[in-house]
TIVO-2410 file (N, C-alpha, C; in nm, 3 decimals):
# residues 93
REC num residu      c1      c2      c3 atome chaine
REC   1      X   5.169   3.729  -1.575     N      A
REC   1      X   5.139   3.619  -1.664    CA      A
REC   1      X   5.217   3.494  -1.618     C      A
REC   2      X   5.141   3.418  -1.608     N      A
REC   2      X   5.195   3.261  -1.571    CA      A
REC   2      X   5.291   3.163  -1.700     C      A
REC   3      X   5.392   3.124  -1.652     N      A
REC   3      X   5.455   3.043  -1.760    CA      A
REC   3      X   5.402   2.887  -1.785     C      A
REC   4      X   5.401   2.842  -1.843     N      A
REC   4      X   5.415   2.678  -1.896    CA      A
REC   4      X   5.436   2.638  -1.733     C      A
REC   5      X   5.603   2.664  -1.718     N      A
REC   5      X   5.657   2.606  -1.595    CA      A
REC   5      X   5.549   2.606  -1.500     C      A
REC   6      X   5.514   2.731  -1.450     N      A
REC   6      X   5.441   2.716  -1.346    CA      A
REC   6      X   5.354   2.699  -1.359     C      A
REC   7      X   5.264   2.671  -1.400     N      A
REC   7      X   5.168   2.585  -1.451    CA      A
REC   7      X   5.164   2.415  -1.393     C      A
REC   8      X   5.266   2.414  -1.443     N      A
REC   8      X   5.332   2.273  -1.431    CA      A
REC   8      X   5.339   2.216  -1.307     C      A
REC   9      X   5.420   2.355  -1.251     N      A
REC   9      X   5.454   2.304  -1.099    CA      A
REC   9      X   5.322   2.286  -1.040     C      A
REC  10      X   5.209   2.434  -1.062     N      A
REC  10      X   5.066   2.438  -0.964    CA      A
REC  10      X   5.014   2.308  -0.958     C      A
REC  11      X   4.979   2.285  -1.093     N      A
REC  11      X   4.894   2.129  -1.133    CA      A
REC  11      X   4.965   1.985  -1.021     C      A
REC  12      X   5.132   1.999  -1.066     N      A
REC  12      X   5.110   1.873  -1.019    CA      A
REC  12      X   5.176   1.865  -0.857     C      A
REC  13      X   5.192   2.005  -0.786     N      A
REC  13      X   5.199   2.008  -0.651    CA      A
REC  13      X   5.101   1.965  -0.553     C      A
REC  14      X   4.970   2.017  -0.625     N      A
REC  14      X   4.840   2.030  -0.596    CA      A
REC  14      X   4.761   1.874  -0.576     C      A
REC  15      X   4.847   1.796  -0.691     N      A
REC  15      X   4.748   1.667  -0.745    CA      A
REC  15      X   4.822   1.521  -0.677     C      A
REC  16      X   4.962   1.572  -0.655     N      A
REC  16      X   5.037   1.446  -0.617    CA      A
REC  16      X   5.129   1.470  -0.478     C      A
REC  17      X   5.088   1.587  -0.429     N      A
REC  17      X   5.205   1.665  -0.315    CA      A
REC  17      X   5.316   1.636  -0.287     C      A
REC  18      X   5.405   1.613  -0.371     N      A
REC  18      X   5.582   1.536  -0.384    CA      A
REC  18      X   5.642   1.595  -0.294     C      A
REC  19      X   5.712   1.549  -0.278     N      A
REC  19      X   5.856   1.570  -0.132    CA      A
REC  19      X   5.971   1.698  -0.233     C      A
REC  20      X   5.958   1.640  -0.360     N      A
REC  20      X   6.063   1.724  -0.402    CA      A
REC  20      X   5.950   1.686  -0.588     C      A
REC  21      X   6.018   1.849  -0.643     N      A
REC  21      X   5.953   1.870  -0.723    CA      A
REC  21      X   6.104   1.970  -0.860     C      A
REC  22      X   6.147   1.900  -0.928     N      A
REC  22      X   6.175   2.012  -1.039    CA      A
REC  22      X   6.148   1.974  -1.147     C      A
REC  23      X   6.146   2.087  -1.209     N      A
REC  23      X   6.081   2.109  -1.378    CA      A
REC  23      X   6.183   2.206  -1.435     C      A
REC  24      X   6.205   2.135  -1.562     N      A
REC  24      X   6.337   2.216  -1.648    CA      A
REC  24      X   6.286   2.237  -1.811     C      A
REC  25      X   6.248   2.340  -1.843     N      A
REC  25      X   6.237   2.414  -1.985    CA      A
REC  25      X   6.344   2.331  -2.056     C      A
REC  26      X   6.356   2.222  -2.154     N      A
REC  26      X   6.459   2.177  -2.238    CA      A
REC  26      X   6.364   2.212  -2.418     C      A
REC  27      X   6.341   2.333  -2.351     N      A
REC  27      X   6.243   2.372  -2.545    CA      A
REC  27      X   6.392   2.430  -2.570     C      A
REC  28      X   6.508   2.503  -2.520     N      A
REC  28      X   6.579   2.527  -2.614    CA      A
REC  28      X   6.698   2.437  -2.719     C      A
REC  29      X   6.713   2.288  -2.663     N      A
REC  29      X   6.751   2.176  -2.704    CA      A
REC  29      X   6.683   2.166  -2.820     C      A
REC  30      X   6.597   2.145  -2.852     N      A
REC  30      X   6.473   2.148  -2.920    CA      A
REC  30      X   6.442   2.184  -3.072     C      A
REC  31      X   6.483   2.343  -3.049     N      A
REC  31      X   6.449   2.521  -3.142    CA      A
REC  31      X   6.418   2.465  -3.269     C      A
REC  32      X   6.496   2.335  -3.315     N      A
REC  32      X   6.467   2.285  -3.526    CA      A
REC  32      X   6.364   2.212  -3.528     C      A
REC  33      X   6.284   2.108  -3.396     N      A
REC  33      X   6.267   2.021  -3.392    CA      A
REC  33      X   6.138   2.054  -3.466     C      A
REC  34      X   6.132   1.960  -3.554     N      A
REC  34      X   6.009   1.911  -3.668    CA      A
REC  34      X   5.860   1.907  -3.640     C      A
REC  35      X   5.867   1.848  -3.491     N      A
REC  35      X   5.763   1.811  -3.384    CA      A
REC  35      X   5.674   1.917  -3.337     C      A
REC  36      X   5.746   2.032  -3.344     N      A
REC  36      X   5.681   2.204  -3.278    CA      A
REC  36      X   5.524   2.240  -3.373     C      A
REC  37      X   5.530   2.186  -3.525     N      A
REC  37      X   5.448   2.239  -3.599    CA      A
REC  37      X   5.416   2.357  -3.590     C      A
REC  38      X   5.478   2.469  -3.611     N      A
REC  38      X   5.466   2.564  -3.601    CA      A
REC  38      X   5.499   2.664  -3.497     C      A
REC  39      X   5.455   2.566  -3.352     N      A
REC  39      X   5.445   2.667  -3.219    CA      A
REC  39      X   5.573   2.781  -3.200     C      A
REC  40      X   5.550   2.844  -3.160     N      A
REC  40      X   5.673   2.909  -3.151    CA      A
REC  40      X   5.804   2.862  -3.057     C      A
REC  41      X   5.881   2.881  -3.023     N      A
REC  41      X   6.022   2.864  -2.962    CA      A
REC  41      X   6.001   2.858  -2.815     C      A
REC  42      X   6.035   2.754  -2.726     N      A
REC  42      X   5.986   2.762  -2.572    CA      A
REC  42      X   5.878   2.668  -2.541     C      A
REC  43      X   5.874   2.662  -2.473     N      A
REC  43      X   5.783   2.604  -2.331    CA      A
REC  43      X   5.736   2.481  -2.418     C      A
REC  44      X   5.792   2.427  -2.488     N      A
REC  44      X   5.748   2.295  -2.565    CA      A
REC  44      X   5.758   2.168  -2.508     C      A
REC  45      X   5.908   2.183  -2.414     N      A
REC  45      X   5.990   2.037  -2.395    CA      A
REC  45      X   5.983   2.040  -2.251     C      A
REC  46      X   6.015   1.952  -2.170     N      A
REC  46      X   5.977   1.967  -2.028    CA      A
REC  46      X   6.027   1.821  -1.977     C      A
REC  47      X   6.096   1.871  -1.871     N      A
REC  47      X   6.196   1.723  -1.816    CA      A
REC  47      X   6.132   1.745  -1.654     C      A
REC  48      X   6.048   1.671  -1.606     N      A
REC  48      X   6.031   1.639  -1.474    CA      A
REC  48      X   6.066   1.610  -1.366     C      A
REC  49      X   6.126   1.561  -1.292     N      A
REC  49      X   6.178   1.504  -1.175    CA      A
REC  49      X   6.102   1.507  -1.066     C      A
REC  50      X   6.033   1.427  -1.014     N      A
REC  50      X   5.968   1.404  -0.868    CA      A
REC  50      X   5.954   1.291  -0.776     C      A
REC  51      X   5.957   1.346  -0.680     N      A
REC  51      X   5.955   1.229  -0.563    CA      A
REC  51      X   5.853   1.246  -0.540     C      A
REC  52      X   5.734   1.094  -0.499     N      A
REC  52      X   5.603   1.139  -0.455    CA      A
REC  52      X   5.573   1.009  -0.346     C      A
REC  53      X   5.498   1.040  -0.265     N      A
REC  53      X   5.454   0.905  -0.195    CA      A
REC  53      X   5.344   0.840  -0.238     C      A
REC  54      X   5.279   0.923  -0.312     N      A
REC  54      X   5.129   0.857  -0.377    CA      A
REC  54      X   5.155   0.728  -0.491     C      A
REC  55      X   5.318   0.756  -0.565     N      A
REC  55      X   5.345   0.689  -0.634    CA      A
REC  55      X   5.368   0.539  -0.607     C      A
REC  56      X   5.364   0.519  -0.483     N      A
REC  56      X   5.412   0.368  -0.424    CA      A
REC  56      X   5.299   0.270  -0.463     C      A
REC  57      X   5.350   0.178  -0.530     N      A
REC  57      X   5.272   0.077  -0.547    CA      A
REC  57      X   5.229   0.086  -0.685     C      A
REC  58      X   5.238   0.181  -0.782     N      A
REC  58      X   5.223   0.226  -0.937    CA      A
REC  58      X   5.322   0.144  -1.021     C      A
REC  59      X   5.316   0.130  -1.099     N      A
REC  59      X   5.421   0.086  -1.240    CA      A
REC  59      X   5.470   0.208  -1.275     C      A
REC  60      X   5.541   0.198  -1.320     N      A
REC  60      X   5.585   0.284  -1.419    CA      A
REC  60      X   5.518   0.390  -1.500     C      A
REC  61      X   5.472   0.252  -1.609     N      A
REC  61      X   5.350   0.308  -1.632    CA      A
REC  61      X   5.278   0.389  -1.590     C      A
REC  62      X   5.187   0.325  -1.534     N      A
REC  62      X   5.038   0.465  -1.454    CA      A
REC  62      X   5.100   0.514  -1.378     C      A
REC  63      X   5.231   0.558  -1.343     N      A
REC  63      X   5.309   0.737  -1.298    CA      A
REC  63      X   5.348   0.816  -1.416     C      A
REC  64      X   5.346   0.749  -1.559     N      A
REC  64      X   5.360   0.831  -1.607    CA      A
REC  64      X   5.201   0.827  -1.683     C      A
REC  65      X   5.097   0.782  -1.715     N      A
REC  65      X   4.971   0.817  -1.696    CA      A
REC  65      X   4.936   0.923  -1.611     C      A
REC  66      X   4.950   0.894  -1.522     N      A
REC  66      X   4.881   0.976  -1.402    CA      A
REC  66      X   4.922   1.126  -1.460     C      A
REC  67      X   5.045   1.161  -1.462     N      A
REC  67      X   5.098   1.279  -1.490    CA      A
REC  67      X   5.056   1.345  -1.604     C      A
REC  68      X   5.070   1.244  -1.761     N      A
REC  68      X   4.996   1.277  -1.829    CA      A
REC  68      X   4.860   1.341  -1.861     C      A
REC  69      X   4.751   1.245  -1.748     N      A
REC  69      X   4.664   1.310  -1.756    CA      A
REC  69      X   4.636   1.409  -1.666     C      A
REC  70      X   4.725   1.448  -1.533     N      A
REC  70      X   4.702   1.575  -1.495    CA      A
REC  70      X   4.708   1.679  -1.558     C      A
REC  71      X   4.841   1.661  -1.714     N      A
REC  71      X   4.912   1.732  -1.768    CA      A
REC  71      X   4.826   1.783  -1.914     C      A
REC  72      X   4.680   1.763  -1.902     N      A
REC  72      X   4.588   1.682  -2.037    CA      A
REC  72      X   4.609   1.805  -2.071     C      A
REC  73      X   4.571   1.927  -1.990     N      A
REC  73      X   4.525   2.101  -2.061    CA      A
REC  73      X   4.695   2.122  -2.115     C      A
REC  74      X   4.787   2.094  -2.079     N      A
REC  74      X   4.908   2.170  -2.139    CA      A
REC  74      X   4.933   2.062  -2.228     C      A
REC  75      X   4.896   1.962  -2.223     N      A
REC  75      X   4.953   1.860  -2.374    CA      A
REC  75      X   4.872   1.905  -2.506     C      A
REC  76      X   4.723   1.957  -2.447     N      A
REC  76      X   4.634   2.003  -2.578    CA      A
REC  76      X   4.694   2.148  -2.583     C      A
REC  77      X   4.771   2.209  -2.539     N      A
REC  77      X   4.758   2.360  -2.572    CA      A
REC  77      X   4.917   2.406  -2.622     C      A
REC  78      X   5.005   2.304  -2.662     N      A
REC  78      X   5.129   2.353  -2.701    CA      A
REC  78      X   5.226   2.267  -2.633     C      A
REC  79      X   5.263   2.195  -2.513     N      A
REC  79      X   5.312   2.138  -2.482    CA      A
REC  79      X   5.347   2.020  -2.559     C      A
REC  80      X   5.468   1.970  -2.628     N      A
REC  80      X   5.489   1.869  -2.725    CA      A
REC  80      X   5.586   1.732  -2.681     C      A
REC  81      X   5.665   1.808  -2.543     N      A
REC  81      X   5.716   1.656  -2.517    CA      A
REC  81      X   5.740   1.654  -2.344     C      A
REC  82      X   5.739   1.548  -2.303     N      A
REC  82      X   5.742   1.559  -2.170    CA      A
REC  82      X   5.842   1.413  -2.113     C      A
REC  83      X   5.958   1.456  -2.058     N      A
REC  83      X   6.045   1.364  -2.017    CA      A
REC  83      X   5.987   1.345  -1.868     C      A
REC  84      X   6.013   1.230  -1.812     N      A
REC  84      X   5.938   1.211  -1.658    CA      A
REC  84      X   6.065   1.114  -1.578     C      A
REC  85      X   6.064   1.145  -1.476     N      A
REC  85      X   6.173   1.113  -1.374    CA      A
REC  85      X   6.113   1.064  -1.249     C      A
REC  86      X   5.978   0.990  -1.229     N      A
REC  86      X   5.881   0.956  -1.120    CA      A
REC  86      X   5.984   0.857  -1.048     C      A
REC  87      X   6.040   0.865  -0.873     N      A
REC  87      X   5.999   0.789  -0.767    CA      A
REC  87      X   5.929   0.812  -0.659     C      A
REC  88      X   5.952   0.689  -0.540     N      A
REC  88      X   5.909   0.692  -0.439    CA      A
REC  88      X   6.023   0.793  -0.331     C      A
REC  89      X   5.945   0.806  -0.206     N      A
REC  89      X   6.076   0.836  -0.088    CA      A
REC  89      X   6.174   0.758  -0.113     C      A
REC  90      X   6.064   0.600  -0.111     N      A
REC  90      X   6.206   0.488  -0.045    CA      A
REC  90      X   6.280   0.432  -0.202     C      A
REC  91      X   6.211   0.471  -0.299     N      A
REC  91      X   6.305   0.448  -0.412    CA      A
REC  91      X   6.443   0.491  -0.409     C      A
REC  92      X   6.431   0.652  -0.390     N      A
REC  92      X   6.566   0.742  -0.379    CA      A
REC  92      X   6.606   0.749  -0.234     C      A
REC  93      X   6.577   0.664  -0.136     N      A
REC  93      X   6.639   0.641  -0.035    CA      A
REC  93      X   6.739   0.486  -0.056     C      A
***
């Protein structure tokens, strides 16, 4: 059985091919939060970090669009918050 995480990773390895890629579970920060409506405990919260080259020339903005909407099936299916950490190579160079 596949997690949230990897999920995460497949989708956006696949869609944006980043140089560097992590994803960090922060649903246990989370566990009271009001926002869950119910869902259960886990795979809710999600902190990003990526380097991409596709991103050059984007705002801010539409990198975190873009992601969003790669991210459309796990935002409709339980996924409730998503922190994003988008640069370039030459940003973090």
């Amino acid at each position: 059985m596949t997690t949230r995480r990897d999920r995460i990773q497949q989708t956006l390895s696949e869609i944006f091919r980043p140089e560097s890629l992590e994803i960090v579970d922060e649903s246990s920060k989370h566990a009271n939060h009001a926002g869950r409506q119910g869902l259960p405990a886990g795979e809710t919260h999600y902190h990003v970090t990526m380097v991409a080259g596709c991103l050059a020339g984007q705002s801010r903005l539409a990198r975190s669009r873009a992601v969003h909407e790669a991210l459309a099936g796990e935002l409709n299916s339980g996924l409730h918050a998503l922190s994003l950490s988008l640069r370039t190579p030459d940003e973090v160079r």
